[in-house]
C-alpha positions as CSV (number, residue, x, y, z in Angstrom):
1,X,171.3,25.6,89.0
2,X,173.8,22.6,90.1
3,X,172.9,21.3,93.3
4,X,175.8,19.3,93.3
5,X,178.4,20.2,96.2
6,X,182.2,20.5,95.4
7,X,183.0,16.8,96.7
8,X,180.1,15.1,94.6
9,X,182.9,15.0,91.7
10,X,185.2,13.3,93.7
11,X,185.1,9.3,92.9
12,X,184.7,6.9,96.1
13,X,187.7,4.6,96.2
14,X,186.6,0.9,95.3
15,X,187.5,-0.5,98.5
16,X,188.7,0.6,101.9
17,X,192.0,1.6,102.1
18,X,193.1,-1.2,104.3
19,X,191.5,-4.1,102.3
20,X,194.6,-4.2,100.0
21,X,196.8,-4.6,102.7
22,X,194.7,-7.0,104.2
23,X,194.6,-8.9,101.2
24,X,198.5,-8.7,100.8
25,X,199.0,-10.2,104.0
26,X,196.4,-13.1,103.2
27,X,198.3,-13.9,100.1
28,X,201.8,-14.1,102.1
29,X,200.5,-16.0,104.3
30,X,199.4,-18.8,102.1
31,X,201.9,-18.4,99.7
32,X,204.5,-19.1,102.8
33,X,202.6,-21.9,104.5
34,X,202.3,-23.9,101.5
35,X,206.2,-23.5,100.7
36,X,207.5,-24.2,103.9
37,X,204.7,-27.4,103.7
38,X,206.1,-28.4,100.6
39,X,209.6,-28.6,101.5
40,X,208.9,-30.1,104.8
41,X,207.1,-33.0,102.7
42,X,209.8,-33.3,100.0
43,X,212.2,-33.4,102.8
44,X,210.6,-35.8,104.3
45,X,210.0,-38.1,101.9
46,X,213.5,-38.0,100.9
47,X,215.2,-39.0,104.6
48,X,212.6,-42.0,104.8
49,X,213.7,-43.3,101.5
50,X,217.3,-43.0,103.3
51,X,216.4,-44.6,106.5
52,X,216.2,-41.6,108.6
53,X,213.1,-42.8,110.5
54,X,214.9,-45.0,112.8
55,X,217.1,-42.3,114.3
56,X,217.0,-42.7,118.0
57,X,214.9,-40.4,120.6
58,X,212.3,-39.6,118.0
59,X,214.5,-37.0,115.8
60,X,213.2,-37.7,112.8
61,X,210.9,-34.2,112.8
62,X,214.1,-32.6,113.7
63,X,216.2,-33.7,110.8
64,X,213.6,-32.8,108.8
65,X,213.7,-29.4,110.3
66,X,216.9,-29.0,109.7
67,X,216.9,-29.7,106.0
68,X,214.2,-27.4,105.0
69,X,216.2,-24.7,107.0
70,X,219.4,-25.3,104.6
71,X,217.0,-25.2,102.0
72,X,215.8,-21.9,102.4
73,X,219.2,-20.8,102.7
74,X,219.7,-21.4,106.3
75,X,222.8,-22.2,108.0
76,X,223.0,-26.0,110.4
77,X,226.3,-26.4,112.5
78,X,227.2,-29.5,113.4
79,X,228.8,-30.4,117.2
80,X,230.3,-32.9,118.8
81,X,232.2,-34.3,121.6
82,X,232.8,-36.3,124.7
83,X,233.4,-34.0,127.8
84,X,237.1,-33.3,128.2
85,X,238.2,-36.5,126.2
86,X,237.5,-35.5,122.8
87,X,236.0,-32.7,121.1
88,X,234.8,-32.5,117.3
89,X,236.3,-30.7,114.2
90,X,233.4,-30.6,112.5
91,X,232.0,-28.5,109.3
92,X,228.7,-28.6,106.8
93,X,227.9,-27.2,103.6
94,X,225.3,-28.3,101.2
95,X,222.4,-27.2,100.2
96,X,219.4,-30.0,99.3
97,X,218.8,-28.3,96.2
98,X,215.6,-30.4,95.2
99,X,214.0,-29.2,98.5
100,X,214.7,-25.8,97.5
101,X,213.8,-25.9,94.2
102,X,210.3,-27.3,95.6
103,X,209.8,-23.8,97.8
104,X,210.9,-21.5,95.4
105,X,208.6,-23.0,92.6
106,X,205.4,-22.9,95.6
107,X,206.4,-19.5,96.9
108,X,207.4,-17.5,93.2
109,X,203.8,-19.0,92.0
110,X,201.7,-18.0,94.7
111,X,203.5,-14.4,94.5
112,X,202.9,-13.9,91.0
113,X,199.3,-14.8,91.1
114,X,197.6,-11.8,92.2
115,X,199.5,-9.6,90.4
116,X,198.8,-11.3,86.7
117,X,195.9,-8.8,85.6
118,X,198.1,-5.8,84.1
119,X,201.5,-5.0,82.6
120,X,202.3,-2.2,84.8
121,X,202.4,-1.4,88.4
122,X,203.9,1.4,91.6
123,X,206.5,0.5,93.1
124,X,204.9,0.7,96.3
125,X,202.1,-2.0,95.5
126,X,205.3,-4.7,94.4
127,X,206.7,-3.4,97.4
128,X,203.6,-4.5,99.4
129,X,203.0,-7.7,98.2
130,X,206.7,-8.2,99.0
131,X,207.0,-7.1,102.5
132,X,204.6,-9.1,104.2
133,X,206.0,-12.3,102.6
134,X,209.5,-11.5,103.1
135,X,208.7,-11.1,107.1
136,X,206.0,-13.7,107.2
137,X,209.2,-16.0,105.6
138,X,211.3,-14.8,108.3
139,X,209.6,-16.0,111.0
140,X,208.5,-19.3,109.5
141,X,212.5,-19.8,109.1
142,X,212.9,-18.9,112.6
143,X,210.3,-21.4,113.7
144,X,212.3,-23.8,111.7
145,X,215.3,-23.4,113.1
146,X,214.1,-23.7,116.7
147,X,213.0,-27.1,115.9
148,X,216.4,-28.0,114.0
149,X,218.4,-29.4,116.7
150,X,219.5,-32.8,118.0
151,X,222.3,-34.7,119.3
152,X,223.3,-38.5,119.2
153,X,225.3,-41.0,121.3
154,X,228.3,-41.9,118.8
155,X,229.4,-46.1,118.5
156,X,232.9,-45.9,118.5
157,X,233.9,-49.8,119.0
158,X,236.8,-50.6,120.3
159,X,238.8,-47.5,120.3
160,X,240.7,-45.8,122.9
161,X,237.6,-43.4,123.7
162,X,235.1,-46.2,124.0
163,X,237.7,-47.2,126.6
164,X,238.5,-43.8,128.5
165,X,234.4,-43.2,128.2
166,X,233.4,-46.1,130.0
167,X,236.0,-46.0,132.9
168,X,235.1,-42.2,133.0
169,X,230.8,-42.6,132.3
170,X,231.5,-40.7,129.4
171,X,230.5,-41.3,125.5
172,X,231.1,-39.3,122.6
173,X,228.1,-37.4,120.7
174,X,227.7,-35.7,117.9
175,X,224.5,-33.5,116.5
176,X,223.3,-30.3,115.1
177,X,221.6,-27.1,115.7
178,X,220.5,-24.2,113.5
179,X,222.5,-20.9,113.8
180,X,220.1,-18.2,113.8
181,X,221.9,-14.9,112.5
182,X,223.1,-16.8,110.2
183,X,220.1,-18.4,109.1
184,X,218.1,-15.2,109.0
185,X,220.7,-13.4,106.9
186,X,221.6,-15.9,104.5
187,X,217.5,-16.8,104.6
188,X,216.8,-13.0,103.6
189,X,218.7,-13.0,100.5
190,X,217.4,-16.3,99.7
191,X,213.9,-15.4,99.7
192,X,214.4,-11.7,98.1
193,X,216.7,-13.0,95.2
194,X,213.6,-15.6,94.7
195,X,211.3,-12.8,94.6
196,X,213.5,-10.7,92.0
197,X,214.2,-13.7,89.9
198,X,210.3,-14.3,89.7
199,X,209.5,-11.1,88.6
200,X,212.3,-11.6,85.7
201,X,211.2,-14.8,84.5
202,X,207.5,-14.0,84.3
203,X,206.2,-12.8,81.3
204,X,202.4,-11.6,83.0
205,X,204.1,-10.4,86.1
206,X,203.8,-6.2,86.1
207,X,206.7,-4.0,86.4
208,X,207.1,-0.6,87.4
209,X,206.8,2.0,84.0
210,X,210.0,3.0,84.3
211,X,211.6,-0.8,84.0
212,X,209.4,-1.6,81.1
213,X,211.7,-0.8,78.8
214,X,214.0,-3.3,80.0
215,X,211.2,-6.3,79.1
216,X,212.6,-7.1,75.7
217,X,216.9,-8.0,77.0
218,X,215.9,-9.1,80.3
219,X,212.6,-11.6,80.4
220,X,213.2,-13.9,77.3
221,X,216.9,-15.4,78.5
222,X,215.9,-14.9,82.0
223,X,213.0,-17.1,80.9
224,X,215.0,-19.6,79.0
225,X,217.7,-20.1,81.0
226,X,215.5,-21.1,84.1
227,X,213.6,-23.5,81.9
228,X,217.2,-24.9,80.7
229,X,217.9,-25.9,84.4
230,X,214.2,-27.1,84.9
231,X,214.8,-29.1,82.1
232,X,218.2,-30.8,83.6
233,X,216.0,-31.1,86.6
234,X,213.1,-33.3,84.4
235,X,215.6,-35.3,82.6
236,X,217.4,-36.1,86.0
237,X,214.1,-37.4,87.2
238,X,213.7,-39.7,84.1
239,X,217.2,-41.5,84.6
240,X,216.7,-41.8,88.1
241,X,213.1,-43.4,87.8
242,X,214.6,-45.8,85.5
243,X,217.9,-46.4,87.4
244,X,215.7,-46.9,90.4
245,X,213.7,-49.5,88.7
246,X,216.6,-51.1,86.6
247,X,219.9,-51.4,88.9
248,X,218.1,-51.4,92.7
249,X,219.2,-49.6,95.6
250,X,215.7,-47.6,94.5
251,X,215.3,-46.3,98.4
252,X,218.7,-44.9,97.7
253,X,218.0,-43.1,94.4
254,X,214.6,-41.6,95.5
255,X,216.8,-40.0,98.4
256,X,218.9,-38.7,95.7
257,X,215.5,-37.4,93.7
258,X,214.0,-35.7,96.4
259,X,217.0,-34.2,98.2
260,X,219.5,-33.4,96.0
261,X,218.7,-34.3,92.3
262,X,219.8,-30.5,91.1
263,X,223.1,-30.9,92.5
264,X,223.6,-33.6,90.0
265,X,221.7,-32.2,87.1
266,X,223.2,-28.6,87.0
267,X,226.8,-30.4,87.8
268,X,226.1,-32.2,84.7
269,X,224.9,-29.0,82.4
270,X,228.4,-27.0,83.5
271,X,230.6,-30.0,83.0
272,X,228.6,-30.4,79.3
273,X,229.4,-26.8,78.0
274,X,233.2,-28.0,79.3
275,X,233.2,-26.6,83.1
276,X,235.2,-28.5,85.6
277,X,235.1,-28.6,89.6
278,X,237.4,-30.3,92.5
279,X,236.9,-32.5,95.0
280,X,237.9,-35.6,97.2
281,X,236.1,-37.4,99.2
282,X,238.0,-39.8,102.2
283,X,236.6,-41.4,105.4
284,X,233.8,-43.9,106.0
285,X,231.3,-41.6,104.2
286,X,230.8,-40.0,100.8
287,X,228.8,-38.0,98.5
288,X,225.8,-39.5,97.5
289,X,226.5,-39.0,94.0
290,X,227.0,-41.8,91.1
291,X,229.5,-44.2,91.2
292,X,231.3,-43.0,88.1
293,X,231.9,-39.6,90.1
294,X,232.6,-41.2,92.9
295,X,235.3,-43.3,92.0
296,X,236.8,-39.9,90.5
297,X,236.8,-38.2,93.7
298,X,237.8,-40.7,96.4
299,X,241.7,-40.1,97.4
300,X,243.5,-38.0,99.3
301,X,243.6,-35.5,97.5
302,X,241.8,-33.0,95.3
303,X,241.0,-34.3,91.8
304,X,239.8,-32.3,88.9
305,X,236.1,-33.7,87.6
306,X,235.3,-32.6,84.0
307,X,233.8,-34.8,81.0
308,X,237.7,-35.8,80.3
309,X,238.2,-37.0,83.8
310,X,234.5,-39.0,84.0
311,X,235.4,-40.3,80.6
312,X,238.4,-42.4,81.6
313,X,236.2,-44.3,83.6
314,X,233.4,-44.7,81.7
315,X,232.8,-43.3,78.3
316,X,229.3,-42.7,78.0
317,X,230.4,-39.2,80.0
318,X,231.0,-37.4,76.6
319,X,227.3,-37.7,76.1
320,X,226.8,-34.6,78.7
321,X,228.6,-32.6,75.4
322,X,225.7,-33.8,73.2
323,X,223.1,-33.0,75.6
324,X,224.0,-29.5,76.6
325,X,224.7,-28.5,73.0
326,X,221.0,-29.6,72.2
327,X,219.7,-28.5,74.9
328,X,221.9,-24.7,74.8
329,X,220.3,-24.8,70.8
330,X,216.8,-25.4,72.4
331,X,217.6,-22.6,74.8
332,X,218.5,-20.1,72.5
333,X,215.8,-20.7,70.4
334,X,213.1,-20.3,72.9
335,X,214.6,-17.0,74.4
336,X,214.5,-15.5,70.6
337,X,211.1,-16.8,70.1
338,X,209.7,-14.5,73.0
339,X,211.5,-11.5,72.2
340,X,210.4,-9.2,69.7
341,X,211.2,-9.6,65.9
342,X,213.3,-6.3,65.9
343,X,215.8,-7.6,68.3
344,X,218.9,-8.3,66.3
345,X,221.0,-11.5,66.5
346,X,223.8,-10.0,68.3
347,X,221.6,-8.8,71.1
348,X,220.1,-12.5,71.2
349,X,224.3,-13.5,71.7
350,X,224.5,-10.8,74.2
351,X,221.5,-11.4,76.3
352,X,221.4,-15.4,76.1
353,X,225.1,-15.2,77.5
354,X,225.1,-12.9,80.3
355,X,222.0,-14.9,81.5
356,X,223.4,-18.4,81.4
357,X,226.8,-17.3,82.8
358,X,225.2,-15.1,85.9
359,X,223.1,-18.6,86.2
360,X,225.9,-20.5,85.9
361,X,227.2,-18.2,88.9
362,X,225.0,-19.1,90.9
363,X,224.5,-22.7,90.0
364,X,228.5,-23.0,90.9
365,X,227.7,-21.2,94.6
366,X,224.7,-23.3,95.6
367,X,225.7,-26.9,94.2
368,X,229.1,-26.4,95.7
369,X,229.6,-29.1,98.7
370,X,232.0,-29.2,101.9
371,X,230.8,-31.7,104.9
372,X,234.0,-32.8,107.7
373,X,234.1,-34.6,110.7
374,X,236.5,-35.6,113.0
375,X,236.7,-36.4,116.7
376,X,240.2,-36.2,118.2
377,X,241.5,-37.6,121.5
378,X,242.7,-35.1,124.0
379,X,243.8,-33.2,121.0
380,X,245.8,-35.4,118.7
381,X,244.6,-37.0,115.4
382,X,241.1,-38.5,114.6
383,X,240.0,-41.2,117.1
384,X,238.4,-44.4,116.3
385,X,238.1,-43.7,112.4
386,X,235.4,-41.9,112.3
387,X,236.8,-38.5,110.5
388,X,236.5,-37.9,106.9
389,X,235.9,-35.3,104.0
390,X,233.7,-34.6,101.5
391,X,233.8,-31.8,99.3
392,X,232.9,-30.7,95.9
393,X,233.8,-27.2,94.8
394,X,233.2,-25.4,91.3
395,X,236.4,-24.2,89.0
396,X,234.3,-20.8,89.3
397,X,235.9,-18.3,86.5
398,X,236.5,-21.5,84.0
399,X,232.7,-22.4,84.4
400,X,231.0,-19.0,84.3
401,X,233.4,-18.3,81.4
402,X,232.5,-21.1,79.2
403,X,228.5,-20.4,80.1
404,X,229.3,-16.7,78.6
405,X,230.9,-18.1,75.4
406,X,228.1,-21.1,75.2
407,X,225.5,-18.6,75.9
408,X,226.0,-16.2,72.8
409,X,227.1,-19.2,70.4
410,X,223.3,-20.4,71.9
411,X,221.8,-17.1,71.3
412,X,223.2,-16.0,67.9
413,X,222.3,-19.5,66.9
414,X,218.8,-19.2,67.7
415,X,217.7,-16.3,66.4
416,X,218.9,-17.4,63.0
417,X,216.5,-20.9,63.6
418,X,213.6,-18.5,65.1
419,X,213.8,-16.0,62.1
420,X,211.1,-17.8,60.4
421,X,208.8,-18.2,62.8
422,X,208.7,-14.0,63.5
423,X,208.1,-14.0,60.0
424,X,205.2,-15.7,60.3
425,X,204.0,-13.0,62.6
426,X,204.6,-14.8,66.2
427,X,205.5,-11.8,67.8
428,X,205.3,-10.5,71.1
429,X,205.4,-6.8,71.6
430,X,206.4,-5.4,75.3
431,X,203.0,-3.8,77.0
432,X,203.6,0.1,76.6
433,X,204.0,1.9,79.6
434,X,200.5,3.7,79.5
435,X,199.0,0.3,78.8
């Protein structure tokens, strides 16, 4: 006779139901406080290799604020003015994309971590690692964005304000503050489109059983593509480490590294595969970007930057040709080394290009750069000199079009070079669904 009561079949769950959730929120919670510390350290050692730490009234912290809020997709406005004498026209746009890059490589690691142990998982377990880090990201971004505000007393010489403002006890100023809508909108798609783009790229990261199937089109060129712009990102590094130690200016070119070395290096990959952008830049400041470019943009008015224009200055320019056909060749051959043997060379084409031009996409909307100023007296023109323009923006169909074409010649190319290693049995085989 069974002595055994109708429950005693029933398995005990392995834990409480709330120690998963407690765990969830444990693992946001690092994962964010060590990306928000890594950009704040980036961005910090970038504006003290610029000079930053001798802005007035102890705004250094502030600045630094400010940049890790643009670089988690945050939006800064910048003000101005002095009383009733002069206001300010002013605009910015840029995104510090080696801060960013920084964040998103702490925060995508740190997300995939815990869930590298199986190839498939609910829907509502991604969901709840995602949550937690998406709100816990959130409010870090809002505490961010408190900080990022300052103002400073403008030196305008002798101008007719610096006139009018001392017979009147009034002096011009210009500063910033962090809008918050805007920064928690724009910061919300920043951190989810991180969070999808992890889950793409990772080979060991689970997906639901019903996306499986997708595995074998999607992950390899998802994967090689983001380690084509990592790649632009190393060799960057490399020629600014030895400009740095071979022309001077090195406090200069470390600002560049650490703040904005992506806007260069993914510039460069689009104008390789023949993309072009616009630009000018007038006034008393610039873009800190090479001379050669530079000298193409300063004038009045817009000017077309592609390997053609850099190279009637200096023609060591058509070597960004060479470099992104190697480096497309490398790419292609990598994605068709992680997909299965079966998939045919066409599909290689067809994969390889729709990822590079859809990162090419977004390459073109985050490197893109627009930064104005301009203080005008009672309303007429730009007092004291002190106006100027900077921008930089992305021929966007000509560039993601090119990335399409470049993208299947790269795929269809490499899967011919990779056949011979899938012969020799380097395959990898998407998990199956009830694995």
């Amino acid at each position: 006779m069974s002595v055994n009561g109708p429950s005693s079949s029933r398995p005990a769950p392995a834990h409480p139901p709330s120690t998963g959730s407690a765990r969830s929120w444990r693992d946001a919670l690092v994962a964010v406080v060590a990306a928000f510390a890594v950009m704040a350290a980036v961005a910090a050692a970038g504006l003290a290799c610029a000079g930053a730490t001798g802005l007035p009234g102890g705004a250094f912290p502030r600045v630094v604020a400010a940049v890790v809020v643009m670089a988690a997709g945050g939006s800064v406005e910048v003000t101005g003015g002095a009383g009733f004498l002069a206001e300010a026209d002013a605009s910015l746009s840029v995104l510090p994309l080696s801060v960013s890059l920084a964040g998103a490589l702490t925060a995508g690691s740190l997300f995939l971590r815990p869930l590298h142990n199986r190839a498939v998982t609910r829907p509502g377990e991604l969901l709840g690692r995602a949550a937690p880090l998406v709100l816990l990201w959130l409010l870090a971004l809002t505490g961010a964005a408190l900080l990022a505000r300052q103002s400073f007393d403008i030196a305008t010489g002798d101008s007719p304000i610096a006139d009018l403002g001392e017979l009147l006890d009034v002096s011009p100023t210009a500063g910033f503050r962090a809008a918050l809508p805007a920064t928690l909108g724009f910061g919300l798609l920043w951190i989810v489109g991180l969070l999808l783009i992890a889950l793409l790229v990772s080979r060991r990261a689970p997906l639901p059983a019903g996306l499986v199937r997708f595995h074998t089109a999607v992950r390899p060129a998802a994967f090689a593509t983001v380690a084509l712009l990592l790649a632009y990102v190393v060799i960057g590094i490399g020629v600014g480490l030895v400009v740095a130690a071979t022309q001077g200016h090195a406090g200069r070119t470390f600002a560049v590294i650490l703040l904005g070395l992506p806007n260069l290096t993914w510039l460069a990959l689009t104008l390789g595969f023949g993309g072009a952008w616009e630009g000018r830049a007038q006034g008393p400041f610039g873009l800190p970007v090479p001379r050669l470019l530079d000298e193409v943009l300063r004038g009045p008015d817009l000017s077309r930057v592609d390997v053609a224009s850099l190279a009637e200055h200096d023609s060591r320019a058509w070597w960004l040709v060479a470099v992104a056909a190697a480096l497309l060749l490398g790419t292609g051959f990598l994605a068709a080394v992680r997909s299965p043997a079966g998939v045919r060379a066409w599909q290689h084409a067809l994969h390889l290009g729709v990822a590079l031009a859809l990162a090419t996409l977004v390459v073109c909307l985050l490197a893109a750069v627009r930064a104005r100023f301009g203080l005008s007296l009672l309303g007429i023109g730009d007092a004291g000199g002190l106006g100027g323009t900077a921008e930089l923006r992305p021929v966007l169909w000509r560039n993601v079009g090119l990335a399409l074409l470049w993208g299947a010649l790269a795929g269809f190319l490499g899967a011919l070079l990779a056949r011979p290693v899938h012969r020799g049995g380097l395959v990898e085989k998407p998990a199956a669904a009830g694995g």
